[in-house]
C-alpha positions in Angstrom: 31.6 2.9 -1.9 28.1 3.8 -2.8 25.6 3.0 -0.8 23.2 -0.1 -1.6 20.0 1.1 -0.1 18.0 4.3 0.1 15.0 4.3 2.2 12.6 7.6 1.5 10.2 9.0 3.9 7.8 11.6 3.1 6.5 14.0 5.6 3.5 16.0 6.0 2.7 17.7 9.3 4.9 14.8 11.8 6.4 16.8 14.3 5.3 14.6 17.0 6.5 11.3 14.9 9.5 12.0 12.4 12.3 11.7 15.2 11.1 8.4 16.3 11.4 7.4 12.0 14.5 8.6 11.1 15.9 7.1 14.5 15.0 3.7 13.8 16.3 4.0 10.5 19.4 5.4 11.8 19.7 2.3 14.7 19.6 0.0 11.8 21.8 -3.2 12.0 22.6 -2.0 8.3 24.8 0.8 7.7 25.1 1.4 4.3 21.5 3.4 3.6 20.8 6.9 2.2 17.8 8.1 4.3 16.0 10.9 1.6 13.4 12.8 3.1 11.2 15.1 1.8 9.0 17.8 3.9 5.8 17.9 1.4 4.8 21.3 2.1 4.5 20.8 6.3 3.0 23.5 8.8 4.4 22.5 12.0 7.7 21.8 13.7 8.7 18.7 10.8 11.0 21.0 9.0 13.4 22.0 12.0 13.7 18.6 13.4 14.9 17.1 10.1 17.0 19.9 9.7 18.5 18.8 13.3 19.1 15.0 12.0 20.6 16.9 8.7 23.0 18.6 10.1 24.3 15.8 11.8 24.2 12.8 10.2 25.7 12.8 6.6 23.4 9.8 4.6 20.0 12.3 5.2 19.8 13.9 2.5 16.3 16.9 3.4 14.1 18.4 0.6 11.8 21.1 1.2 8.9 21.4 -1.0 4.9 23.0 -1.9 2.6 20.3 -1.2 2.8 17.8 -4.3 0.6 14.9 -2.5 2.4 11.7 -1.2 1.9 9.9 -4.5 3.9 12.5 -6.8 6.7 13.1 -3.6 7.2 9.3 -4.0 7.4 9.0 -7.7 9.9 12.3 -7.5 11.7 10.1 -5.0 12.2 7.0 -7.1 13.3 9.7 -10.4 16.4 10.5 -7.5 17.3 7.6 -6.0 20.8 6.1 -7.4 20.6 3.1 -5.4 20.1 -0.1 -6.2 17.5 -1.2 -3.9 14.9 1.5 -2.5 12.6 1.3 0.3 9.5 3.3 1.6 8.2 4.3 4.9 5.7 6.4 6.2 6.7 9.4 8.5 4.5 8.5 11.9 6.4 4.4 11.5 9.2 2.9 12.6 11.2 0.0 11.6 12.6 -2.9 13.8 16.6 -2.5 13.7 17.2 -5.6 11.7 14.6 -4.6 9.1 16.8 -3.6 6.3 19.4 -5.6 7.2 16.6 -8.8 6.8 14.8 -7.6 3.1 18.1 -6.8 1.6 19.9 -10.3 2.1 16.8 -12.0 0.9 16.8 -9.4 -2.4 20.6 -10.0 -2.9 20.8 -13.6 -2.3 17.8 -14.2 -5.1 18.2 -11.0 -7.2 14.8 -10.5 -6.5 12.7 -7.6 -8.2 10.7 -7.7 -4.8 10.6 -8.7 -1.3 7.4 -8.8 0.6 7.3 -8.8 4.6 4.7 -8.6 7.5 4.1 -5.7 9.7 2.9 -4.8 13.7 0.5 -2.3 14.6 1.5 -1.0 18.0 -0.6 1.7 19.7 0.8 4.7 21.8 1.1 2.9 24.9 3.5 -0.1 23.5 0.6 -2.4 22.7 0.7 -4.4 19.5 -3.3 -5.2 18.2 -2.3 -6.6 14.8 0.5 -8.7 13.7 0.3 -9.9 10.4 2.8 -12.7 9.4 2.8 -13.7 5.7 2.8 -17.1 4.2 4.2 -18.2 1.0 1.2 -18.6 -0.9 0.1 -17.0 -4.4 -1.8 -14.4 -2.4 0.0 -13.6 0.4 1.7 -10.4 -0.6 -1.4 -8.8 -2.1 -2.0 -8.7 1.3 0.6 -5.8 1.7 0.0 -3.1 -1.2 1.1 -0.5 0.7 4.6 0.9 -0.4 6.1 -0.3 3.2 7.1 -3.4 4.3 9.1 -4.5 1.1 12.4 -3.5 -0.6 12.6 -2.9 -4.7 15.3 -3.2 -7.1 15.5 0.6 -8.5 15.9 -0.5 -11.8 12.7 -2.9 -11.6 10.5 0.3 -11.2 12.3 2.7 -13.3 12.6 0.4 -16.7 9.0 -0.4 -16.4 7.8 2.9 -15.5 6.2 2.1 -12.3 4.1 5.2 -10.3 2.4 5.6 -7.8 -1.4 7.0 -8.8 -1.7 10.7 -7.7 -5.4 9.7 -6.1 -7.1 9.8 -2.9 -8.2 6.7 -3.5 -5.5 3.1 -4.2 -2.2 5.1 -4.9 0.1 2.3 -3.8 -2.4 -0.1 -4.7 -1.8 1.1 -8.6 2.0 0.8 -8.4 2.0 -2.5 -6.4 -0.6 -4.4 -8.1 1.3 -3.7 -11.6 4.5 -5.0 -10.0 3.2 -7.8 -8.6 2.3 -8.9 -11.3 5.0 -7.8 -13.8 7.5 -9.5 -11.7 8.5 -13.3 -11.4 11.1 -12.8 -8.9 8.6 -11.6 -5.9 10.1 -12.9 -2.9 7.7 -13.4 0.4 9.6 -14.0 4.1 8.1 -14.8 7.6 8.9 -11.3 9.1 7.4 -8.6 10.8 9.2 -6.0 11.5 7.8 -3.2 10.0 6.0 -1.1 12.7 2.6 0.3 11.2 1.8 3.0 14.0 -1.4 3.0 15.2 -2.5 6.4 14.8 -6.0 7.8 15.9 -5.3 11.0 14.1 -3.8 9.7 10.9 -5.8 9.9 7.2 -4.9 6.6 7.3 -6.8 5.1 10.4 -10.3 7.5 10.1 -13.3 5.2 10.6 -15.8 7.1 7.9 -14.6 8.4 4.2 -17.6 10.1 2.4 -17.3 8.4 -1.3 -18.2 11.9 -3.0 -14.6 12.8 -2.0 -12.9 9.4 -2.7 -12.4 8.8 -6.8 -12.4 5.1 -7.1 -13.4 5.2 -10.7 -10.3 7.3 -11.6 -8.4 4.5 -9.8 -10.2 1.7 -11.5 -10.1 2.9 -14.9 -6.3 3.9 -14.6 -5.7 0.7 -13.0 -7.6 -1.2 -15.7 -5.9 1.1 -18.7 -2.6 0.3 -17.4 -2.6 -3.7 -16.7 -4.3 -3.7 -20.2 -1.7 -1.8 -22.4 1.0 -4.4 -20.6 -0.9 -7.4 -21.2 -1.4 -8.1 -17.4 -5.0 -8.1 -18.1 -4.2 -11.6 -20.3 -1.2 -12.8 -19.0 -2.8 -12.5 -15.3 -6.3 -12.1 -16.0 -7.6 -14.0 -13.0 -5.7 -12.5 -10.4 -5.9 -8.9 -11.8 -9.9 -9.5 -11.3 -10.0 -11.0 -8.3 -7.8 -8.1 -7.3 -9.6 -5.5 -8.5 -13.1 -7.3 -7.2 -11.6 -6.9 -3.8 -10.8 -3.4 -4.0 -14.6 -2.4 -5.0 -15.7 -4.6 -2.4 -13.3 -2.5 0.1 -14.6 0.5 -1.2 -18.3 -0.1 -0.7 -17.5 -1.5 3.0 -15.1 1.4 3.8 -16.8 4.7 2.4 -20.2 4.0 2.7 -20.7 5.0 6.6 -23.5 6.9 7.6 -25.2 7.0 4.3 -28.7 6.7 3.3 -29.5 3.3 1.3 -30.7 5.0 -1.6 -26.9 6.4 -1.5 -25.7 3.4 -0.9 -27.4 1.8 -3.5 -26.6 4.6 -6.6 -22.8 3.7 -5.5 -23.4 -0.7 -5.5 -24.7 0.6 -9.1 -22.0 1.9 -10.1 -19.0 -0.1 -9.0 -21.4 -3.4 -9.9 -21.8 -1.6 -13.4 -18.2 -1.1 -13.6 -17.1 -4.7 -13.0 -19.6 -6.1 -15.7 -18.2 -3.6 -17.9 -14.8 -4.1 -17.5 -15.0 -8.0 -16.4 -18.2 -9.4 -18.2 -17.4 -12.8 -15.9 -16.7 -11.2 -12.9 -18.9 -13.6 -10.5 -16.8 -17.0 -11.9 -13.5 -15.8 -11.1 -11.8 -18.7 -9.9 -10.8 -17.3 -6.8 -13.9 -16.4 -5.3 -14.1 -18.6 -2.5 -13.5 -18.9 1.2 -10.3 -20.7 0.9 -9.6 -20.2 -2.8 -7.2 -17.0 -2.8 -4.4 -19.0 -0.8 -2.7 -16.6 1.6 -5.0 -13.9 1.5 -6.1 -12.7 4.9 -9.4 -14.9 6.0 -11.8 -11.9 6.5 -10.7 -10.3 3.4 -11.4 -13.5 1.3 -14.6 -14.5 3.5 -16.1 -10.4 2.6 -15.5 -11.2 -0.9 -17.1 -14.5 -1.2 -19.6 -13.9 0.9 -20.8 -10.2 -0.8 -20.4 -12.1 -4.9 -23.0 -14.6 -3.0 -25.0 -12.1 -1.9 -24.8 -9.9 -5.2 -26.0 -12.9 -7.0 -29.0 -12.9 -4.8 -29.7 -9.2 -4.7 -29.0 -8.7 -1.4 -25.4 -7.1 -1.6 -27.4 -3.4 -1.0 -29.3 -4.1 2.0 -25.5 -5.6 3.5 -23.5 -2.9 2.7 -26.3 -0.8 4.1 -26.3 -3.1 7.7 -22.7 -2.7 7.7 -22.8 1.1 7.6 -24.9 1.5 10.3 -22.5 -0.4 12.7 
């Protein structure tokens, strides 16, 4: 019988990470997974050690590649897959052993195009600083646009031509916000056990990105393109804003550190100048609001209300600006 699951796992330079992975997808309570992972052009140890797990466990199925980027090794992973359901992880993560077991009886006992879960972030040393539980609230899963901590129906992403964005800059955010809201059978559960590793060396956790190397407005205009040419941008207008509000907002907070306010202000310009552009009526979006975006995470809805306040005011600059300096 085929397999119902396959769970991919791209790796880039984890030579020090991929056994724990691929064991705690191995130690699953749920057997019947194809584990596809694909070495994106590595220069350490990664290749050997998958070759190891290769060799001796049948469902790994190990590609060697150039470097494509993580974005285009995931959309070649989701063009392989066979499965019915198909799941992501990261290569330095690990997944409690009742993880796939938990998202694929919730998919198959609502056929749903989507489950969401929560996630840990344990350190090194065992500790866990972050646990984030989800609610089932219209919000909640925007809350997780990673590709991780969820479990798709194939199909779902094939027929509507889902991708990740080859960017340095919202990737998974592209796919995920599209499916989001595409979908009517988005499932949300009261889980956590998806293990988002804490680590200090990782792209993922560096403190200061320099916004001359980050292309948000590739992202924005791709993203805003594609919700447009499927309606989204009607059918789902005020969510699609509020969500794409809240991603400039991150930007402006995230890759702004260390700069100069007359840097920091050309780059408030320009994402401000995209959002009127784009969203003429940006500033009444009905979410906007300390508790308006129900199950959003309170300090991501209290940033956004409190920096379209202080927009409105003209003082959205000088806060970015504070906030870099911390």
């Amino acid at each position: 019988m085929k397999n119902k699951v396959t769970m991919v796992i791209p790796v880039y330079n984890s030579e020090k990470y991929i056994g724990r992975c691929l064991e705690s997808v191995l130690n699953q309570t749920y057997k019947d997974i194809d584990i596809l992972v694909i070495n994106d052009g590595s220069k350490d140890n990664s290749q050997k050690i998958i070759n190891e797990f290769a060799k001796k466990y049948k469902n790994i199925t190990a590609i060697e590649q150039e470097n494509m980027g993580v974005a285009r090794t995931r959309n070649k992973a989701i063009q392989m897959t066979e499965t019915e359901y198909i799941m992501f992880m990261d290569n330095d993560d690990f997944i409690d052993n009742d993880y796939i077991e938990t998202l694929l009886t919730n998919a198959e006992e609502g056929q749903y195009d989507i489950v969401v879960c929560g996630y840990k972030r344990p350190t090194d040393d065992g500790k866990i600083i972050r646990n984030v539980k989800l609610t089932d609230e219209e919000f909640s899963k925007y809350n997780v646009l990673a590709p991780w901590a969820k479990i798709y129906k194939t199909d779902f992403l094939k027929k509507n031509n889902l991708e990740f964005l080859d960017n340095d800059f919202g990737e998974d955010t592209y796919l995920n916000l599209q499916a989001y809201l595409l979908s009517d059978k988005t499932k949300v559960i009261d889980y956590t056990g998806y293990n988002w590793f804490y680590n200090i060396a990782s792209v993922s956790n560096t403190k200061q990105k320099n916004s001359k190397n980050v292309h948000i407005f590739y992202f924005l205009d791709k993203t805003y393109d594609s919700l447009k040419k499927r309606g989204l941008l009607e059918k789902r207008h005020d969510v699609a804003e509020y969500s794409i509000i809240t991603n400039v907002i991150w930007y402006l907070f995230y890759c702004t550190k260390g700069f100069k306010y007359k840097e920091i202000s050309d780059e408030y310009d320009k994402a401000f100048d995209w959002l009127k552009e784009h969203f003429p009526e940006f500033q009444k979006n009905k979410y906007i609001g300390f508790n308006k975006a129900k199950g959003q995470l309170k300090f991501v809805r209290t940033s956004v209300a409190i920096m379209m306040f202080l927009n409105k005011i003209h003082l959205g600059k000088l806060a970015i600006y504070i906030y870099s300096k911390i």
